[in-house]
C-alpha positions as CSV (number, residue, x, y, z in Angstrom):
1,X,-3.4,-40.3,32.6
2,X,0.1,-38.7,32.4
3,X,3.2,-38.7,34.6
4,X,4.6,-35.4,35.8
5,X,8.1,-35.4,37.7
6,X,7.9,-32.2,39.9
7,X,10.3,-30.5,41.9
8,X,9.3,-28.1,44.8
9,X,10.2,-26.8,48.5
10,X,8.2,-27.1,51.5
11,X,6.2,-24.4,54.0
12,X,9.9,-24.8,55.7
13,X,12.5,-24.5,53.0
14,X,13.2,-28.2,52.4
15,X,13.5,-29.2,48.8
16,X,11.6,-31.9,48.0
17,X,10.3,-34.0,44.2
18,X,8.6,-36.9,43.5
19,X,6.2,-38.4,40.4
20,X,2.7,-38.0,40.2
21,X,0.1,-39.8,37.3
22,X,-2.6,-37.7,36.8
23,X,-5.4,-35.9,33.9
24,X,-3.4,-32.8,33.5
25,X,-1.0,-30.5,34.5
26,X,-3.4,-28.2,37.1
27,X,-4.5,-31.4,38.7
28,X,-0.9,-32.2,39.5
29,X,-0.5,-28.5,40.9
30,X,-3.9,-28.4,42.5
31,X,-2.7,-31.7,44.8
32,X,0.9,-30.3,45.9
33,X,-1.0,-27.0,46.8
34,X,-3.5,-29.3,48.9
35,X,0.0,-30.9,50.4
36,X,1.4,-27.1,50.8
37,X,4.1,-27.8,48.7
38,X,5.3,-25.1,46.4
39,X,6.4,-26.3,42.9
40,X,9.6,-24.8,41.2
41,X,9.4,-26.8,38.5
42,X,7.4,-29.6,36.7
43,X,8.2,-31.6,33.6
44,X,5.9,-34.8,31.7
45,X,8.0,-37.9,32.4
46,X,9.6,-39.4,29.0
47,X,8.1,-42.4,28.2
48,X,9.8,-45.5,28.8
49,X,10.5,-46.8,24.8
50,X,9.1,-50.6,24.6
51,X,11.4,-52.9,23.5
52,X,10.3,-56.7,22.3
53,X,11.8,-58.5,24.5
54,X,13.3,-61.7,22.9
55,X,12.2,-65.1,22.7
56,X,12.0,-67.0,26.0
57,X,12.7,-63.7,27.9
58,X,8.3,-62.6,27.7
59,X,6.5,-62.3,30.8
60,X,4.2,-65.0,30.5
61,X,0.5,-65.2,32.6
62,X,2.4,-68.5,34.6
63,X,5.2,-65.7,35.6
64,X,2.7,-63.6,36.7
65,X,1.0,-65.9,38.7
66,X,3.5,-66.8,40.4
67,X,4.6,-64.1,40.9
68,X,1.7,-62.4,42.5
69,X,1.3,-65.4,45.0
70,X,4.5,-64.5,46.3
71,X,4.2,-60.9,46.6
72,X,0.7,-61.6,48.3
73,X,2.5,-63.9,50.6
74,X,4.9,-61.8,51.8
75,X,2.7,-58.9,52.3
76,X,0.1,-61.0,54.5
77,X,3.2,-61.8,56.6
78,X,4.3,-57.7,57.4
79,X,6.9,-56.9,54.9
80,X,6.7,-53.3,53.3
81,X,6.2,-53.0,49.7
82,X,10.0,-52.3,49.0
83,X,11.3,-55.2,50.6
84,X,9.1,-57.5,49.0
85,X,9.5,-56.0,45.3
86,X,13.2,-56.3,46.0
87,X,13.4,-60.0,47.0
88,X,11.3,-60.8,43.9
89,X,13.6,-59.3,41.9
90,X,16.1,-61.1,42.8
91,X,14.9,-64.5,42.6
92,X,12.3,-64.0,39.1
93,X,13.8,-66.2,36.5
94,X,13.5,-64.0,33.4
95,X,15.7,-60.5,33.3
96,X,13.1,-58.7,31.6
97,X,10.5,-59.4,34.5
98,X,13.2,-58.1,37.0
99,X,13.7,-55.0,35.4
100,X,9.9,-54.4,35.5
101,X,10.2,-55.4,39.1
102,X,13.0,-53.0,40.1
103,X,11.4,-50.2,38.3
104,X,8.3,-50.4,40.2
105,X,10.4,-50.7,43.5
106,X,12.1,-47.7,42.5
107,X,8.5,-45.7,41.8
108,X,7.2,-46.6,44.9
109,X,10.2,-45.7,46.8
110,X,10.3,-42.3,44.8
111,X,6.7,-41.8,46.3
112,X,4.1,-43.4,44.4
113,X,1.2,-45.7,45.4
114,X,1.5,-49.8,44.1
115,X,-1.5,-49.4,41.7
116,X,0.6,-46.3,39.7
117,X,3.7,-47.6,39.4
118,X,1.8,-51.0,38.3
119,X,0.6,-48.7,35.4
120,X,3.6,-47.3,33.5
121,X,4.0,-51.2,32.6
122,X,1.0,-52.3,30.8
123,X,3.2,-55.1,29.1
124,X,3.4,-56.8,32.0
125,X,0.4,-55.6,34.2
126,X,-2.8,-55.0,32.6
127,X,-5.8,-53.0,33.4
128,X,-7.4,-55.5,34.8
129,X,-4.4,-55.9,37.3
130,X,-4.2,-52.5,37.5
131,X,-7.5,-52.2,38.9
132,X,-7.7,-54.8,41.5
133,X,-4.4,-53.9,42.7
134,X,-5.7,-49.9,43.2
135,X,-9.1,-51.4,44.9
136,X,-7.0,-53.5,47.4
137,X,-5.0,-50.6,48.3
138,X,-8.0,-48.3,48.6
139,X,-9.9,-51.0,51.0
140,X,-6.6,-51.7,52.6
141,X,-7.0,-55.4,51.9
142,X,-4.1,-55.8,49.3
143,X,-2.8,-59.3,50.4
144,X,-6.0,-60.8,49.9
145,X,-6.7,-58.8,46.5
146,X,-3.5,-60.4,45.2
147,X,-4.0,-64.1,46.3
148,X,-7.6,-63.7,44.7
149,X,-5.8,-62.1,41.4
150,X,-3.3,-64.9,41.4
151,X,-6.1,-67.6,41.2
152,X,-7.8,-65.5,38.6
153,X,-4.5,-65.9,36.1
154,X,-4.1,-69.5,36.8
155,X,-8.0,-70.2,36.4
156,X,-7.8,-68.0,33.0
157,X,-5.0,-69.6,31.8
158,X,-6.1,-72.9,32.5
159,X,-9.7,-72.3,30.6
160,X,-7.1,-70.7,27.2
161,X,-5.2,-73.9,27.7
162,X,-8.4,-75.6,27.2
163,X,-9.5,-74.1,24.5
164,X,-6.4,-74.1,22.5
165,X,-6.3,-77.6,22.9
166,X,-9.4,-78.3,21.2
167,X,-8.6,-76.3,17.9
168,X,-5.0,-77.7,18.5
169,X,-6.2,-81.1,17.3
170,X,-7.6,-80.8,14.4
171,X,-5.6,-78.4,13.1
172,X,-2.0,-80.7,13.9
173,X,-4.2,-83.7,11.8
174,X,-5.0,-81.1,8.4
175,X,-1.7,-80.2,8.5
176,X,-0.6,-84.0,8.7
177,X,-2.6,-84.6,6.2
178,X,-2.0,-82.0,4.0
179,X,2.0,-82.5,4.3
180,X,1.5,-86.0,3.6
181,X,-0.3,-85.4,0.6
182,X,2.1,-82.4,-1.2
183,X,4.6,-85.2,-0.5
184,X,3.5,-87.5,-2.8
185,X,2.2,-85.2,-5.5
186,X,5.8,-83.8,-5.5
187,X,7.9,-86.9,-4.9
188,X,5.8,-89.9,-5.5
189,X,3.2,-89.5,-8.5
190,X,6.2,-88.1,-10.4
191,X,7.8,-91.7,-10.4
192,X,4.4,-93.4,-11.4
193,X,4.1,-90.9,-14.4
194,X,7.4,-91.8,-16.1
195,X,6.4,-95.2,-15.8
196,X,2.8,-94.4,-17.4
197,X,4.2,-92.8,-20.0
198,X,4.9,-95.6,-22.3
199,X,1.4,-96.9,-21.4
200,X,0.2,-96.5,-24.7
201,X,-3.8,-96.3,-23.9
202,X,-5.6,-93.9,-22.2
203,X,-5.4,-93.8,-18.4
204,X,-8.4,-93.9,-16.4
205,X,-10.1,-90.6,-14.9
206,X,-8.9,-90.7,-10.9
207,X,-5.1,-91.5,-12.7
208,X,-5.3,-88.3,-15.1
209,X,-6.4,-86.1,-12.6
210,X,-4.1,-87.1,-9.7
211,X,-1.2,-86.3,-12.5
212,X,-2.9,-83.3,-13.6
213,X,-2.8,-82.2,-9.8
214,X,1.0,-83.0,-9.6
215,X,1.6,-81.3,-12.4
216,X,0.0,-78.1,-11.7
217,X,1.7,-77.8,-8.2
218,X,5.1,-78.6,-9.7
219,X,5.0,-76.2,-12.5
220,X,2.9,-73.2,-10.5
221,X,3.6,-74.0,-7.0
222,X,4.9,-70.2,-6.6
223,X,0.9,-69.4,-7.4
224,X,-0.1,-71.6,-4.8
225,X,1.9,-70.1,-2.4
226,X,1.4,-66.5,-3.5
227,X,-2.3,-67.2,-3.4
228,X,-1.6,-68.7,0.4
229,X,0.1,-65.6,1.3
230,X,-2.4,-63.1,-0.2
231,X,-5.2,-64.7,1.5
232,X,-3.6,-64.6,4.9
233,X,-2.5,-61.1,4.6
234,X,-6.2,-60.5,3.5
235,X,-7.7,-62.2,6.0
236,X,-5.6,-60.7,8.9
237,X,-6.3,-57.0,7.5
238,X,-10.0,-57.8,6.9
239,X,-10.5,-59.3,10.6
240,X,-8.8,-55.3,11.4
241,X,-11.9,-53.8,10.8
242,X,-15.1,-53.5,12.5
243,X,-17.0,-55.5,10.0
244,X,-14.6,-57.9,9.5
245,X,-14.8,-58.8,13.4
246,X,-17.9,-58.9,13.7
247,X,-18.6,-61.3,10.7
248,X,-15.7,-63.9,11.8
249,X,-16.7,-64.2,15.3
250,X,-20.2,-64.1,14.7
251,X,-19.6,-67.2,12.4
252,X,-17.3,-68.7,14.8
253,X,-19.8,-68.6,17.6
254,X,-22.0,-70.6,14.9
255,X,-19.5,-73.4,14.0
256,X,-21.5,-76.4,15.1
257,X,-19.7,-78.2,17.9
258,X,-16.7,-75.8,17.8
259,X,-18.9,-72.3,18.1
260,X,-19.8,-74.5,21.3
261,X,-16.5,-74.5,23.3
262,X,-15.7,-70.8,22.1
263,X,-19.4,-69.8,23.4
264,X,-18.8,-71.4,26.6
265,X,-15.3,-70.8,27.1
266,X,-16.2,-67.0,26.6
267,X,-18.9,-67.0,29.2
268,X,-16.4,-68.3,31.7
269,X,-13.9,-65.9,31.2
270,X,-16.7,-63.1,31.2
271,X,-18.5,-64.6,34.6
272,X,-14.6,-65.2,36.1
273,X,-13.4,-61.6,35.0
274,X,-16.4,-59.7,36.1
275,X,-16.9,-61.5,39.7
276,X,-13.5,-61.4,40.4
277,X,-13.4,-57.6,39.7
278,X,-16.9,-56.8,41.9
279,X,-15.8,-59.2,44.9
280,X,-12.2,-56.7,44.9
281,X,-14.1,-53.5,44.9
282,X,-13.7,-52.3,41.5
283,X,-16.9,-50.4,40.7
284,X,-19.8,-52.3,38.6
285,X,-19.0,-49.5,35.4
286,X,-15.2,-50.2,35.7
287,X,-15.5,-53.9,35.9
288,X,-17.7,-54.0,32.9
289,X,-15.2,-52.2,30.7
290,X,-12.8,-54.2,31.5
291,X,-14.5,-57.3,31.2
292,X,-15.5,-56.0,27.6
293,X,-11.7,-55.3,26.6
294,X,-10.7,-59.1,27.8
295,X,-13.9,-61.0,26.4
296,X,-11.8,-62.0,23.1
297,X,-15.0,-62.0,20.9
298,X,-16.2,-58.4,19.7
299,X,-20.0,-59.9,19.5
300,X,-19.1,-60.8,23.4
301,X,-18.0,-57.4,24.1
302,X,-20.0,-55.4,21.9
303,X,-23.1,-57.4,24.6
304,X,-20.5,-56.9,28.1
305,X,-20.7,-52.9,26.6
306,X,-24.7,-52.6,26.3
307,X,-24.9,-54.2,29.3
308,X,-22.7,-51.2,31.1
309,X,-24.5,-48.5,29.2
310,X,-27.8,-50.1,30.7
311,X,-26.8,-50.2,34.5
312,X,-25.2,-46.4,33.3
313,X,-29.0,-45.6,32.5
314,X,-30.4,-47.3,35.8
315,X,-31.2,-50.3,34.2
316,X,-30.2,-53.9,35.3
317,X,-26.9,-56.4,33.4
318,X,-29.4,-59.1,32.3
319,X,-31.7,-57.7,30.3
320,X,-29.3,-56.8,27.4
321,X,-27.3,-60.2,28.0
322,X,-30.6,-61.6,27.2
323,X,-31.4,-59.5,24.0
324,X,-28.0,-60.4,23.1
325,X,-28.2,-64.2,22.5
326,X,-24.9,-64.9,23.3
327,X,-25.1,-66.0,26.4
328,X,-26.9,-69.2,27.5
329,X,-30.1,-68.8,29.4
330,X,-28.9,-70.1,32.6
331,X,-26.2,-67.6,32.9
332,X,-28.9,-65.0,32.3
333,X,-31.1,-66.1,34.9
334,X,-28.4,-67.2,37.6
335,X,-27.0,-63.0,37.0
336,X,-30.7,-61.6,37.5
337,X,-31.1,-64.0,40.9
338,X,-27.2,-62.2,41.5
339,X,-28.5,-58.7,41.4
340,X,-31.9,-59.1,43.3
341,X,-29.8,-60.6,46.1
342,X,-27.0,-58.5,45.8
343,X,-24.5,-61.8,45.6
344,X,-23.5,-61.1,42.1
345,X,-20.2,-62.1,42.2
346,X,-20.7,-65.0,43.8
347,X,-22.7,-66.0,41.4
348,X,-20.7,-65.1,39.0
349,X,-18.0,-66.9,40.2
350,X,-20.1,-69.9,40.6
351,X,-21.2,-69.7,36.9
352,X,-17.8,-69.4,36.1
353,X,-16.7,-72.5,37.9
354,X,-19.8,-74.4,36.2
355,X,-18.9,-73.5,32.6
356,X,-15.0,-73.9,33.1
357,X,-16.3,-78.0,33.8
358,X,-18.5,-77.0,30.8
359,X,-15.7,-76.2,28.2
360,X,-13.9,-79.7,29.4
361,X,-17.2,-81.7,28.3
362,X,-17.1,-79.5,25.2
363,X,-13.9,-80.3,24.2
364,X,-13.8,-83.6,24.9
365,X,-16.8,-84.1,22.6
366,X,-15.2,-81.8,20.1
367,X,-12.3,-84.0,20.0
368,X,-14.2,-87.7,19.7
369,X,-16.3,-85.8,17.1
370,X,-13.8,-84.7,15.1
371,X,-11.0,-88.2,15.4
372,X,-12.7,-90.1,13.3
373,X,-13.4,-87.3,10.8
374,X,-10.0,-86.4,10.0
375,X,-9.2,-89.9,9.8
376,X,-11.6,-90.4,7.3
377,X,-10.7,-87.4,5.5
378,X,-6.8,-88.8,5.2
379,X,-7.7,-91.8,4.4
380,X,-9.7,-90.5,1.6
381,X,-7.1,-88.0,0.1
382,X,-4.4,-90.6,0.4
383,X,-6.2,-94.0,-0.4
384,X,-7.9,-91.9,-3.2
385,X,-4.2,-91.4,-4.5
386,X,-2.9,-94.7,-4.3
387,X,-6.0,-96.4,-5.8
388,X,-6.0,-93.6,-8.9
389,X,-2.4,-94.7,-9.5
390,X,-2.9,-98.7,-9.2
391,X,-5.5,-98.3,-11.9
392,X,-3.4,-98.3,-14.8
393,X,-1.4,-100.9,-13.3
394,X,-4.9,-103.2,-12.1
395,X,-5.6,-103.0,-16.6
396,X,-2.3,-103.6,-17.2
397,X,-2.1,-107.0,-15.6
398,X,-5.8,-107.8,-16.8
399,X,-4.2,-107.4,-20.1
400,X,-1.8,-109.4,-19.9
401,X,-3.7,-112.2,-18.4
402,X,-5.8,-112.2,-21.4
């Protein structure tokens, strides 16, 4: 879609001008000629150049939220549009969101609808808002749209929380433990080694290679962390292609415990997205592109987009769910019931409710699961040390005694 600015004059000589999004230029003059308008002059509007806004100052999904729970508010109590954009302005915390805010107020006083002002900021409203926003304006039910939209972000949000907060754990725990253990190959071994040194005999196995180890990361530490930094770069621009998707989330999904929570956590946001989007209006086809471009797993979307070519072909969502195998049974099953009663986002959005309790079980038992493995794991790497370098010391005194 593109913006035109136009400028034109009435049946009755008033000048008039406004902004229109549409596909091209003859749909723009097709409309106005509909409207009896006669254009003297159209122009594509500039597009807006995106800065990155600075830390602290980025919309976030809680300023959204609360945001759009306001704004619903406000319009379920009889303000216009303009009057509620402006007071939100004024009282939104970060400067960034304001401007967004204002601009939008200034769009819709310069003629357009909610939904296409909306648009020209995808930073801050995405398709998905996008969309709901256009179907509550189109079914005239745009307070209610909003309120539903606003417990959509906070329920989202909530379930990435969750989800985070499971690979949080034991990725805070390796790093403890890696830190810990670069600490005393660096600063501790060191002072053991000097004191070796003028042991004489030859130290035992776990002593030698513990120095080896200390060695090798003094002297070539710059290969370690050239290595580190290749492999992320790699990663990051192997993940960019199709193949490389595909072959990290499909392993991800089979991670035993935490392919669990990302499989479930995924089917949440899917059922939430999807039922949320159906129960506002937004066409089955629509929704399911959407819900593809939000899924956050390509082997999730790439089964949310066979699924839309299927109902495109007259066929039904569940069968290629099912042929999938990503998603659980149950969900299949509860979907099919959905659309041979025609209540498929309520189902949906009881699904969604189901598997959001589903991710907390699954976290929790990711997190008792994998306590006592990282605490065995430290306790390895750093009791391993400190026994290797009490060895030499454990002979010494047995000489001595003898």
């Amino acid at each position: 879609m593109i913006t035109y600015q136009w400028q034109g004059r009435t049946v009755g000589g008033d000048t008039v001008n406004g902004e229109l999004t549409v596909g091209n230029r003859g749909e723009l003059l097709a409309q106005l000629r509909r409207k009896k308008i006669i254009v003297t002059s159209v122009r594509q509007k500039p597009k807006e150049i995106s800065l990155k806004l600075p830390f602290g100052n980025r919309i976030g999904t809680k300023d959204l939220a609360i945001f759009t729970r306001q704004f619903a508010t406000m319009i379920n109590a009889g303000l216009p549009l303009v009057q509620c954009l402006d007071i939100l302005s004024r009282q939104l915390d970060k400067q960034a969101f304001r401007d967004v805010t204002k601009r939008v107020m200034h769009d819709i006083e310069a003629g357009s609808t909610l939904s296409e002002a909306f648009v020209r900021h995808p930073k801050a409203f995405d398709e998905l808002y996008v969309n709901m926003v256009n179907a509550g304006e189109a079914g005239g039910i745009l307070d209610t749209i909003l309120m539903r939209l606003a417990e959509y972000i906070e329920k989202i949000e909530a379930l990435k929380r969750k989800v985070k907060g499971a690979m949080m754990y034991p990725a805070v725990v390796f790093t403890v433990a890696v830190t810990a253990t670069l600490f005393m190959l660096l600063f501790i071994i060191p002072t053991f080694a000097k004191m070796f040194s003028d042991f004489g005999a030859q130290l035992p196995l776990p002593t030698r290679i513990v120095l080896g180890a200390s060695n090798l990361i003094r002297d070539w530490w710059w290969i370690g962390v050239a290595l580190i930094v290749a492999a992320f770069f790699g990663f990051r621009r192997y993940y960019a292609t199709d193949k490389g998707k595909h072959v990290i989330d499909g392993l991800l999904l089979r991670v035993p415990v935490l392919g669990d929570v990302l499989r479930k956590g995924s089917v949440a946001r899917f059922t939430r997205t999807l039922g949320t989007l159906v129960s506002s209006g937004v066409p089955i086809l629509d929704g399911l592109e959407i819900t593809a471009k939000t899924a956050g797993n390509v082997i999730v979307k790439d089964a949310v987009m066979n699924a839309r070519a299927s109902i495109r072909e007259g066929d039904t969502i569940s069968n290629p769910l099912r042929q999938s195998g990503v998603f659980p049974p149950m969900v299949v099953q509860m979907i099919t019931v959905g659309e041979e009663t025609g209540a498929l986002d309520e189902m949906l959005t009881k699904i969604a409710d189901f598997y959001d309790d589903e991710v907390d079980s699954a976290v929790e038992g990711l997190t008792s699961i994998i306590e006592p493995i990282m605490i065995v794991f430290m306790g390895a790497i750093v009791g391993g040390m400190v026994v290797a370098m009490y060895l030499p010391i454990f002979r010494m005194v047995n000489v001595i005694a003898s």
